[in-house]
C-alpha positions as CSV (number, residue, x, y, z in Angstrom):
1,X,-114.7,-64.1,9.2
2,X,-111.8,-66.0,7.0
3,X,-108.3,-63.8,7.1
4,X,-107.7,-64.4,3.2
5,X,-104.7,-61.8,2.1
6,X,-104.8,-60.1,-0.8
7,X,-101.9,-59.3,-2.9
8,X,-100.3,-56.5,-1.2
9,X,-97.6,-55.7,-3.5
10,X,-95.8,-52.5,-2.1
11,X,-96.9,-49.9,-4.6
12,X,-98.6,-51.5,-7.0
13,X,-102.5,-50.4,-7.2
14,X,-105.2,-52.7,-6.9
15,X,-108.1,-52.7,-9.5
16,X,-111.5,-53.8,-9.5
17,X,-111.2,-57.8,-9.8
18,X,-108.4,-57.7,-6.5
19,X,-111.0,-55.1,-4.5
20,X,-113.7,-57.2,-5.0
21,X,-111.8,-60.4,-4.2
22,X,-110.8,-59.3,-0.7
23,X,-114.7,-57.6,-0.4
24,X,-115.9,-61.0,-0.7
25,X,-113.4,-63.3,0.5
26,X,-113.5,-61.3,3.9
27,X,-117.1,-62.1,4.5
28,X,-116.3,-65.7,4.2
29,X,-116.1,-67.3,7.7
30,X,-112.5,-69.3,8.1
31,X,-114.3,-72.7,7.5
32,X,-115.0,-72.1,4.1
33,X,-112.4,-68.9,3.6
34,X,-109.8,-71.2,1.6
35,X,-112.0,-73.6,-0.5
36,X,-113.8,-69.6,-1.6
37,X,-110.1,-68.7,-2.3
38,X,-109.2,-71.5,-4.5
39,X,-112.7,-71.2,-6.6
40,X,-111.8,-67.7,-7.4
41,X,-108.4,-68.4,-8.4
42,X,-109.2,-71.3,-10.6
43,X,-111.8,-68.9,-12.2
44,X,-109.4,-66.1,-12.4
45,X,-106.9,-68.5,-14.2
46,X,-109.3,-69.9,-16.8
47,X,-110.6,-66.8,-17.4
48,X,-107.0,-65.0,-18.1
49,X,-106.2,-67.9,-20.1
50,X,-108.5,-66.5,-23.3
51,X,-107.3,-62.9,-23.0
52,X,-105.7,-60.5,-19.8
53,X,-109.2,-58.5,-19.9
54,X,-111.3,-61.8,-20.0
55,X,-111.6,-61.8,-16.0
56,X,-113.0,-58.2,-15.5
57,X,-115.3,-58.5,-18.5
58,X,-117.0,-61.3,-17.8
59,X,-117.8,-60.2,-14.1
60,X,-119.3,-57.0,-15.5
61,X,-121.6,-59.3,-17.9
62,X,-122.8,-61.1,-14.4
63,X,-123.4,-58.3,-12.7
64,X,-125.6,-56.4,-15.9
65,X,-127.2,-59.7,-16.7
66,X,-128.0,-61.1,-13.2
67,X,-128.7,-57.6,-11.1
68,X,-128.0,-54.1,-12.7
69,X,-131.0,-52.4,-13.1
70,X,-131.4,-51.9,-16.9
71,X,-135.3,-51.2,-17.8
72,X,-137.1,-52.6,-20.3
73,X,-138.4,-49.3,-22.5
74,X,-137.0,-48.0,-25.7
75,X,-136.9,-44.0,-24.7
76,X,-133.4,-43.4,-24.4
77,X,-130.0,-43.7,-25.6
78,X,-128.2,-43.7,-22.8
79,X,-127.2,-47.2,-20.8
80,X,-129.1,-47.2,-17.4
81,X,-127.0,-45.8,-14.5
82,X,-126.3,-49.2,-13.0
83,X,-124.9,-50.2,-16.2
84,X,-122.7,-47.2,-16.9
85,X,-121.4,-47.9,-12.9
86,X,-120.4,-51.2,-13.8
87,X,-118.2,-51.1,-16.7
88,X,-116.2,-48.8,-14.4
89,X,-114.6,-49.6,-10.3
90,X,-117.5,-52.3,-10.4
91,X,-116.2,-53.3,-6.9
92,X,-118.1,-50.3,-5.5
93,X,-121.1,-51.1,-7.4
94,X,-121.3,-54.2,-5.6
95,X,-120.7,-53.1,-2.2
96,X,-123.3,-50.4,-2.9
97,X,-125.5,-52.8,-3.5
98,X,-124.7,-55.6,-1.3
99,X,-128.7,-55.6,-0.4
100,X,-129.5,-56.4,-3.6
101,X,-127.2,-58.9,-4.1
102,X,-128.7,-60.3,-1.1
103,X,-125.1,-60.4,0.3
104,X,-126.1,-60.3,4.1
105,X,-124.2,-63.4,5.6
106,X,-120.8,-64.9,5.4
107,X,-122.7,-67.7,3.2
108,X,-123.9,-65.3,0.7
109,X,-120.5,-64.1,0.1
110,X,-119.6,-67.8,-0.7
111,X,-122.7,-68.4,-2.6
112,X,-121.9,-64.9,-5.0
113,X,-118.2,-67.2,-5.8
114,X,-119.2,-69.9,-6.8
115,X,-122.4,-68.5,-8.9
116,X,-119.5,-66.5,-10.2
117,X,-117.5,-69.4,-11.1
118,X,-120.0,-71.6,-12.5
119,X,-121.2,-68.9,-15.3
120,X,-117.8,-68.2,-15.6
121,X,-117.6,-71.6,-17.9
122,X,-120.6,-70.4,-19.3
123,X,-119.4,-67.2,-20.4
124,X,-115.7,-69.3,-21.4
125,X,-118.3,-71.0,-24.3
126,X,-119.4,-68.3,-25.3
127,X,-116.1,-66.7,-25.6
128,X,-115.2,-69.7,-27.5
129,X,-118.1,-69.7,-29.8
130,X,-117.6,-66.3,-30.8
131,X,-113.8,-66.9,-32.3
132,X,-114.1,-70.1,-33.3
133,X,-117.4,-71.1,-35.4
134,X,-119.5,-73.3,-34.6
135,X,-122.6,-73.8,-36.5
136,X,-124.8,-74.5,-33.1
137,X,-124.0,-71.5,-31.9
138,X,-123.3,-69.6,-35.0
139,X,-125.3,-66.1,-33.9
140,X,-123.0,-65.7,-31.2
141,X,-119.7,-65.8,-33.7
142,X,-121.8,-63.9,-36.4
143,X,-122.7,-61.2,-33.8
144,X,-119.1,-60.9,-32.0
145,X,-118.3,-59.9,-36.2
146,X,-120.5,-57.1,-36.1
147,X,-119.2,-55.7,-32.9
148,X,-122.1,-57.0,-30.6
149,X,-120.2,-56.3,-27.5
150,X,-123.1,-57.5,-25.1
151,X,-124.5,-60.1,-26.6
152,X,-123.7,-62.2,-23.6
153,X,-125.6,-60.0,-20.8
154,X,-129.0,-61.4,-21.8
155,X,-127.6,-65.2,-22.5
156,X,-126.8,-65.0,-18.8
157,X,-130.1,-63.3,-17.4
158,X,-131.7,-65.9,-19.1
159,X,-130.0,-69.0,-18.0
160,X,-131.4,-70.4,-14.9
161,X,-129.4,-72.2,-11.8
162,X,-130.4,-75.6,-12.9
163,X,-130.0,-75.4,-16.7
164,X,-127.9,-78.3,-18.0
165,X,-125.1,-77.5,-21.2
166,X,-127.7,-78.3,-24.0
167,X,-130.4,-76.2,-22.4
168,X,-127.9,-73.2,-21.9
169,X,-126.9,-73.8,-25.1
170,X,-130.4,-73.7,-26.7
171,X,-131.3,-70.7,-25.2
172,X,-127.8,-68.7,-26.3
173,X,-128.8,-69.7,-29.7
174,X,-132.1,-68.1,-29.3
175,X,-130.9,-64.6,-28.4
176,X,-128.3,-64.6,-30.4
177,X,-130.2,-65.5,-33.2
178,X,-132.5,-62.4,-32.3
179,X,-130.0,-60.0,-31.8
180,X,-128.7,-61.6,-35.4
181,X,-131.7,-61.0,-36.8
182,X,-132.6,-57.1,-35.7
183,X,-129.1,-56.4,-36.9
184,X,-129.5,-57.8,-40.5
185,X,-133.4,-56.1,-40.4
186,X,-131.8,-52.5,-39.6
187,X,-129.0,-53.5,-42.1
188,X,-130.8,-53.3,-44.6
189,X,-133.3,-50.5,-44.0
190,X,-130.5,-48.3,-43.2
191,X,-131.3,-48.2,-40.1
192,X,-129.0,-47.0,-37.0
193,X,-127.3,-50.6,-36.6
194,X,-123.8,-50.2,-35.1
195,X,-122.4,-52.1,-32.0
196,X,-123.8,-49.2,-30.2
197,X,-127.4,-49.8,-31.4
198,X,-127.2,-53.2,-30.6
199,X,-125.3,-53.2,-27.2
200,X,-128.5,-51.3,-25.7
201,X,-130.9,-53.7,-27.3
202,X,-129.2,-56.6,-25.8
203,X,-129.3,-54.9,-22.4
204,X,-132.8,-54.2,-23.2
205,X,-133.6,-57.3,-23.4
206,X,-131.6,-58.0,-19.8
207,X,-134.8,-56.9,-18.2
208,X,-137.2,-59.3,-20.4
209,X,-135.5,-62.3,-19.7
210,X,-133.7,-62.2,-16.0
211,X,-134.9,-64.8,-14.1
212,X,-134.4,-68.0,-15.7
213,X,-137.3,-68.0,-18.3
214,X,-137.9,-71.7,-19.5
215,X,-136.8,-72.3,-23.3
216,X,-140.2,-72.2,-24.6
217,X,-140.7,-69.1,-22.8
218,X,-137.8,-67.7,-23.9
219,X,-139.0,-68.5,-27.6
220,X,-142.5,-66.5,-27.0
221,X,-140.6,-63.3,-25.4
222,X,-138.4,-63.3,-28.5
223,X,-141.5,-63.3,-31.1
224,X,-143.4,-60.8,-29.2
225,X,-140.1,-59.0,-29.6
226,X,-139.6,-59.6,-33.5
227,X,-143.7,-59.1,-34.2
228,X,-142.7,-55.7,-32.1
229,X,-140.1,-54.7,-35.2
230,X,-141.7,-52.5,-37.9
231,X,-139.3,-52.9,-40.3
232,X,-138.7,-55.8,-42.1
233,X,-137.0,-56.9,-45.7
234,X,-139.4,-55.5,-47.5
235,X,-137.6,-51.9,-47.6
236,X,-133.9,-53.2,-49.1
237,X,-134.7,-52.6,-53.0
238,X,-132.1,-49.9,-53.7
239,X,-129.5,-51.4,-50.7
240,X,-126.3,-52.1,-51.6
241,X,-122.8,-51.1,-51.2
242,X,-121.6,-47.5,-50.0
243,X,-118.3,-46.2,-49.1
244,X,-118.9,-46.8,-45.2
245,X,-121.2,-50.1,-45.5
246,X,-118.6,-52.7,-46.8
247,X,-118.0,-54.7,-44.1
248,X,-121.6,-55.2,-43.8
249,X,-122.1,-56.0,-47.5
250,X,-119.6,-58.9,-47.1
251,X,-121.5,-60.0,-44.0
252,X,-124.8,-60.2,-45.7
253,X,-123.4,-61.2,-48.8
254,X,-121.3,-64.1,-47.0
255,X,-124.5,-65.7,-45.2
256,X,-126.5,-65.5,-48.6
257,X,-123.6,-67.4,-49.9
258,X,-123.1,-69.8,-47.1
259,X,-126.9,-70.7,-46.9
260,X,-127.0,-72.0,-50.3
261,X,-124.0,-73.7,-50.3
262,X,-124.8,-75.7,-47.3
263,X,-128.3,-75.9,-48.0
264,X,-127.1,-77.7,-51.6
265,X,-125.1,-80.0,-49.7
266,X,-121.4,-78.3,-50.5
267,X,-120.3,-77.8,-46.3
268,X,-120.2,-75.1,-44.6
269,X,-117.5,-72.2,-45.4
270,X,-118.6,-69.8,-43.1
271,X,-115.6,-68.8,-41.1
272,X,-113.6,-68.7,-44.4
273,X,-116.3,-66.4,-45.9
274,X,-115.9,-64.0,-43.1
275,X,-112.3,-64.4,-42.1
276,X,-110.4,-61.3,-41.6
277,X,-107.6,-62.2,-43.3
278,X,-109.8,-62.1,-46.4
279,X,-109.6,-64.6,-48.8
280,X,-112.9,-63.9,-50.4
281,X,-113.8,-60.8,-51.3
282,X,-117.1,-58.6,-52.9
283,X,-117.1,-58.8,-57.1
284,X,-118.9,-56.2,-59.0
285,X,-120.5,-58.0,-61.8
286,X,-121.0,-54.8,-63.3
287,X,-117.0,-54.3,-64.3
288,X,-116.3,-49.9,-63.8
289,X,-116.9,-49.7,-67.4
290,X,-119.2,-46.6,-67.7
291,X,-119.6,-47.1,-71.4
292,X,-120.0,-50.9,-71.6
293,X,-123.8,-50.1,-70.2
294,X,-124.9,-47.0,-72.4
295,X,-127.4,-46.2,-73.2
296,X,-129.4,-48.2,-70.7
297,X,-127.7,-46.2,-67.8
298,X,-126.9,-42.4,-69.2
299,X,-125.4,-40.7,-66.2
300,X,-122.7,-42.3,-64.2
301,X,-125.0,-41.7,-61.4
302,X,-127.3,-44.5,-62.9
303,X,-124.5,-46.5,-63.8
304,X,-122.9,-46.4,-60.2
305,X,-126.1,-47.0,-58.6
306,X,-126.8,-50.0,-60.1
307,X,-123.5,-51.5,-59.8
308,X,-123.8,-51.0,-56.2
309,X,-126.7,-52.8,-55.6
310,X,-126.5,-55.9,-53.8
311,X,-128.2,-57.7,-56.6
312,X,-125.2,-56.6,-58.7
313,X,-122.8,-58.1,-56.5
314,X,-121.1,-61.6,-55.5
315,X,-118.6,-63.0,-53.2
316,X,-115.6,-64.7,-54.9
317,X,-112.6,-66.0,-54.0
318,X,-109.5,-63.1,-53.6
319,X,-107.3,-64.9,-56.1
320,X,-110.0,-65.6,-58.6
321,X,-111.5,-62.1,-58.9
322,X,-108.7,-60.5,-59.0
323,X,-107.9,-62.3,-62.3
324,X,-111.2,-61.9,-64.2
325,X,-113.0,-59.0,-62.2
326,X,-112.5,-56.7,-65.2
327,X,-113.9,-58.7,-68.0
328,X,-117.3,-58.4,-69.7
329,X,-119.6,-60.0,-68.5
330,X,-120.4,-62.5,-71.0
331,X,-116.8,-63.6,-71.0
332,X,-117.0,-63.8,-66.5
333,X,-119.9,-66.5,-67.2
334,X,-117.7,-69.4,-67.5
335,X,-115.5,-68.1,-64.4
336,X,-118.4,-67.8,-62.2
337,X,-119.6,-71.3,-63.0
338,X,-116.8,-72.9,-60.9
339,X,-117.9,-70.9,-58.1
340,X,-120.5,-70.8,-55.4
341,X,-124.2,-71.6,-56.3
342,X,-124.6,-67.8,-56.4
343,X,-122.2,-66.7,-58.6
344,X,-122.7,-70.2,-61.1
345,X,-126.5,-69.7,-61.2
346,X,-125.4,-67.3,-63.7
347,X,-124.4,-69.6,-66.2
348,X,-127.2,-70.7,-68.4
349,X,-125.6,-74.4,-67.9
350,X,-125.5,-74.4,-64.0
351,X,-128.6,-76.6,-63.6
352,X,-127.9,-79.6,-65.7
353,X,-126.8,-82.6,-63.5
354,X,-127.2,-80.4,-60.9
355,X,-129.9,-82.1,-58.2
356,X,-128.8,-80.8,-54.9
357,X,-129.0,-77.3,-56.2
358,X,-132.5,-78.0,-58.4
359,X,-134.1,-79.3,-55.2
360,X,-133.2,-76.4,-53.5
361,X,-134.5,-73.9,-55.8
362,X,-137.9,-75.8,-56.2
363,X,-138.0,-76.3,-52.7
364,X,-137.8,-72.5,-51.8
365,X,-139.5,-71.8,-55.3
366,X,-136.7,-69.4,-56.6
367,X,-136.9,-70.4,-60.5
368,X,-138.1,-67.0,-61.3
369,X,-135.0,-65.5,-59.1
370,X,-132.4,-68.1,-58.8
371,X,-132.0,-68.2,-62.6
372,X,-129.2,-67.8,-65.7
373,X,-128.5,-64.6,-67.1
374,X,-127.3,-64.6,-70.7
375,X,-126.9,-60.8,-70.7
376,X,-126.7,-59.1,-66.5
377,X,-128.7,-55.7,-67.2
378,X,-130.5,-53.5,-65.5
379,X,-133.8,-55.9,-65.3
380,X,-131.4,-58.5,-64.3
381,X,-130.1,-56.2,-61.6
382,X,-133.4,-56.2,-59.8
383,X,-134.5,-59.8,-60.2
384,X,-131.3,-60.5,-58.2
385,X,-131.8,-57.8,-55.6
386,X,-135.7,-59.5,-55.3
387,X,-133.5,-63.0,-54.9
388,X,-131.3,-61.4,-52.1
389,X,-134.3,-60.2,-50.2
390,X,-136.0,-63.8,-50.6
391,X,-133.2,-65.1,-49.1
392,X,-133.1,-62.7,-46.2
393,X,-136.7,-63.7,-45.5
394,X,-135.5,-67.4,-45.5
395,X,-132.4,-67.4,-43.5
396,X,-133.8,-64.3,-41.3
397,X,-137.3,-66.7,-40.7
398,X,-138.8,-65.4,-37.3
399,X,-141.4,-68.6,-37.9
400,X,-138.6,-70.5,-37.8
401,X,-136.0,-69.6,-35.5
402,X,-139.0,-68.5,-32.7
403,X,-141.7,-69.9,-33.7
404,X,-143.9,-67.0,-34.8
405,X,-146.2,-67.6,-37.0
406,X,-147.4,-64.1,-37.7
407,X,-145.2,-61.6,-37.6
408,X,-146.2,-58.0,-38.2
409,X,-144.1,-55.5,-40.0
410,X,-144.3,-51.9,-41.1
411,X,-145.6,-50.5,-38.0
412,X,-146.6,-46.5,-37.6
413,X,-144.7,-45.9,-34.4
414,X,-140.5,-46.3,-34.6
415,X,-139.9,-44.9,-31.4
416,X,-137.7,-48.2,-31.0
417,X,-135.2,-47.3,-33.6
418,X,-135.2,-43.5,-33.1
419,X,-134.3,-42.4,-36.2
420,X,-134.8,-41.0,-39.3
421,X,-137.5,-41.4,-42.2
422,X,-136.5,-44.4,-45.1
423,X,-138.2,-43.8,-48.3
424,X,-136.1,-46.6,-50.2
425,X,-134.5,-44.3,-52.6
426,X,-130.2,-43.9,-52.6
427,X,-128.5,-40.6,-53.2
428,X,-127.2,-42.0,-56.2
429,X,-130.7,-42.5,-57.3
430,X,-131.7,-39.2,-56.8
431,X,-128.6,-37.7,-58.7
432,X,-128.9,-40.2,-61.5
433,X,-132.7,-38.0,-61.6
434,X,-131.0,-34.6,-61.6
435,X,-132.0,-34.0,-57.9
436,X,-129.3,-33.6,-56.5
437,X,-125.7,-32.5,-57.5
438,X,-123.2,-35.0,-58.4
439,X,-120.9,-35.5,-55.1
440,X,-123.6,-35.7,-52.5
441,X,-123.7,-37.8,-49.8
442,X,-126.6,-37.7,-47.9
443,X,-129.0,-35.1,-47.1
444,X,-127.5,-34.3,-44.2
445,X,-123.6,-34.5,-45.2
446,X,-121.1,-36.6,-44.8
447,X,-121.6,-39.6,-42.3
448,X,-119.9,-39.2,-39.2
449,X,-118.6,-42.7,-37.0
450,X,-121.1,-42.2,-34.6
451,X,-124.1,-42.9,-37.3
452,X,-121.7,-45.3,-39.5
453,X,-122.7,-49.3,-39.1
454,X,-119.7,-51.1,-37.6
455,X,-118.3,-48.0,-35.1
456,X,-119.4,-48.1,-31.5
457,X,-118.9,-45.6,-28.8
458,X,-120.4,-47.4,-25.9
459,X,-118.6,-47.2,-22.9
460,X,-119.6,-50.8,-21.9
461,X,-117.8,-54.0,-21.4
462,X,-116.3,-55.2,-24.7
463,X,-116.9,-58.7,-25.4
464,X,-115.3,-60.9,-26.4
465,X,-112.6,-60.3,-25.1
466,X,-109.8,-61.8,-27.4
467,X,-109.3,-60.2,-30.3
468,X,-106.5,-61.4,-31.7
469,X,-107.7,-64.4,-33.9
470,X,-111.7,-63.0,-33.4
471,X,-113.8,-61.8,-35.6
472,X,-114.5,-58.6,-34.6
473,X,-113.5,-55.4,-35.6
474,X,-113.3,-53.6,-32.0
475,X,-109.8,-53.8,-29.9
476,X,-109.3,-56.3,-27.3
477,X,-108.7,-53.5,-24.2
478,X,-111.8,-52.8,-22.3
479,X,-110.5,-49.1,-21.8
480,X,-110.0,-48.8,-25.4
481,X,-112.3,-46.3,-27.0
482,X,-110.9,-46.5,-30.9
483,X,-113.1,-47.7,-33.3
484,X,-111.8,-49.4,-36.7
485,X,-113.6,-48.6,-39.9
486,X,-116.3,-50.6,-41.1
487,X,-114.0,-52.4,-43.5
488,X,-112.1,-53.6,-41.0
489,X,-109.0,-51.9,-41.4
490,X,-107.3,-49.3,-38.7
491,X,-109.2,-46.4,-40.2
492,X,-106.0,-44.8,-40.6
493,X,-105.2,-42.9,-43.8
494,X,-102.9,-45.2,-46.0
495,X,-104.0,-48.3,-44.5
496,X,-104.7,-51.8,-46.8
497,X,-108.8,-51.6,-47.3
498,X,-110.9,-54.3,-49.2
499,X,-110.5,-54.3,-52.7
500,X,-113.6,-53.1,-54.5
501,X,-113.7,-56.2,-56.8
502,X,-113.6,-53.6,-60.2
């Protein structure tokens, strides 16, 4: 067997990556022991070129997609055992399951390297894609925004030894897309959908699609999966904003906005739409001007409800709202024309000489939705919130993305999302009826981080790794365990949040 040193720094410790270097490497006969050695450096190097935890976290993703036992049901919370053993000492994982890994001879050992290294520039795309946009592989950047963590486990189990770039490429797009869509589904029906949540539905789907399924197969797995869902957009007609939601308002708010823009021919903004540095921002159209809207909305219970809604809200540019978010709205009108297509659909002049944007409403037939508001009241309100939720069904298009043509919704059993009942009816909704006391929260009290959209407790491998310039809101250490808020801020009382836009 090769004679390969490791680093042996007097008393500095070695941690996984270095254990399981000299496990391998001393398996490798002498022939081959220095070409194993230079393949793991490179790969090392390349990886801790994106971010110092890069190398660790991408070998726990190839050892969850490719051989950790993960199961396929939907009866438990918990992350399988083999799952929970590798985002810790993985090294021992490994040589505790060197039969598995099929690791019986000084060439499997090589083999395990360089199948190492060569997802390795896999997993460095996807990296990539998920701080940097692109609009090929746009789920994977949307889902590293709302903390996805393991998005990239089921990419892997799914790519097979002989996939070329494109294929791998088409086949990331597919799960992501998935993973994308269930998000934005339990979004919206309020519906456990934190990093958490989604992390064990990616590994879920680690069991469904190891193997190296073909790209059409791949496509039919997925659209069992979504015709599996029984919840769809049918259940969002009071959704809107809440005081631990924001984050995911912008989000949907910010692909609403993006799909019309581009699908009208005006480029595609989305990284600017969702950067962290926030240059756009949500706008209330409602201003928070209880008595502008009596007496259509009596109680400020009404009143706030509405407001809230998504239907009642836009996204704008930082500098522009700030300077007119407090007018009437009648006197906003001309403001919003110079704006996205959203927001300048508004203006009863935003359809004259207007062809790209015409098409597009006739082509998606949206006139009754996608239409000018002289006066934005409560009837308004809803038509909007109706538009939102056609849009959802257009962007979010199973039929399109997977091609399923039926898709069934509203199923009796929910034992996949394990949780509670949804009757479509907000808090503020029920104390705008006299139900419940002013001040309430929920029925069950005040939300905690563990049931808040955008916090995540899962002690898996965070990915990606780099933080820095990402999207996401989760910290870039893989021992790490705090959370920001769903804003995107530090959580911290005192720190900057989003402004409300009122």
């Amino acid at each position: 067997m090769g004679n390969v040193r490791v680093d042996e720094r007097p008393g500095v410790r070695l941690g996984p990556i270095d254990l399981l270097k000299s496990f391998l490497l001393s398996e490798v006969d002498a022939e081959h022991a220095g070409g194993a050695a230079n393949v793991w450096r490179q790969m090392i190097s390349e990886l801790a070129g994106v971010d110092v935890n890069a190398p660790s976290e991408f070998i726990k993703t190839y050892l969850i997609g490719r051989y950790a036992e993960v199961g396929t049901g939907n009866d438990s919370d918990e992350l399988s055992e083999d799952v929970e053993r590798i985002n810790g000492p993985f090294h021992t994982w490994v040589k505790d399951n060197a039969v598995r890994l099929e690791l019986t001879r000084s060439s499997d050992h090589r083999r395990l390297i360089d199948d190492l290294a060569g997802n390795a520039k896999r997993y460095l795309t996807l990296a990539s894609a998920a701080t940097n946009y692109v609009p090929e592989l746009g789920g994977v950047y949307f889902n590293a925004y709302n903390g996805i963590s393991m998005q990239a486990a089921p990419i892997l189990a799914a790519v097979g030894p002989g996939d070329d770039s494109s294929t791998f490429k088409a086949k990331a797009k597919l799960i992501a897309d998935y993973l994308d869509l269930v998000f934005v589904r339990r979004l919206v029906n309020d519906l456990p959908a934190s990093g958490t949540d989604l992390d064990r539905e990616a590994v879920r789907l680690v069991g469904l699609l190891r193997g190296g399924v073909g790209t059409d197969k791949l496509r039919e797995v997925l659209a069992r999966e979504v015709a599996a869902l029984d919840y769809d957009f049918t259940g969002m007609n009071t959704y809107g904003l809440r005081s631990n939601n924001r984050r995911q308002v912008r989000y949907l708010l910010a692909r609403l906005t993006g799909h019309v823009e581009t699908a009208c021919a005006r480029g595609d903004e989305m990284s600017r739409y969702l950067d962290s540095r926030r240059p756009f921002e949500i706008e209330h159209i409602w201003a928070n001007h209880f008595d502008r809207y009596q007496p259509e909305t009596p109680t400020h219970a009404e009143f706030d409800s509405y407001r809230n809604r998504l239907g009642a809200l836009l996204l704008l540019q930082k500098s522009d709202n700030a300077s007119y978010q407090d007018l009437p709205y009648e006197e906003k009108l001309d403001y919003y024309q110079r704006q996205n297509h959203l927001a300048g659909a508004l203006h009863p002049k935003h359809r004259e000489r207007n062809a790209p944007f015409n098409k597009f409403v006739k082509q998606n037939k949206l006139d009754r939705a996608l239409r000018a508001f002289p006066k934005f009241d409560k009837a308004a309100i809803r038509t909007r919130q109706d538009l939102y939720r056609r849009l959802c069904e257009i962007i979010w298009n199973p039929e399109a993305s997977f091609g399923a043509s039926v898709v069934p919704a509203q199923r009796s059993d929910r034992s996949r999302t394990r949780t509670r009942a949804r009757y479509d009816v907000a808090v503020t909704d029920l104390i705008a009826k006299g139900l419940l006391p002013r001040g309430s929260s929920s029925w069950g009290g005040a939300a905690t981080k563990s049931s808040t959209p955008g916090y995540s407790t899962t002690a898996g491998s965070r990915w990606p790794p780099a933080r820095a310039s990402g999207p996401c809101p989760q910290p870039g250490s893989s021992s790490s365990r705090r959370r920001r808020a769903p804003d995107g801020t530090s959580g911290v009382p005192g720190s900057t949040t989003e402004s409300h836009g009122s």
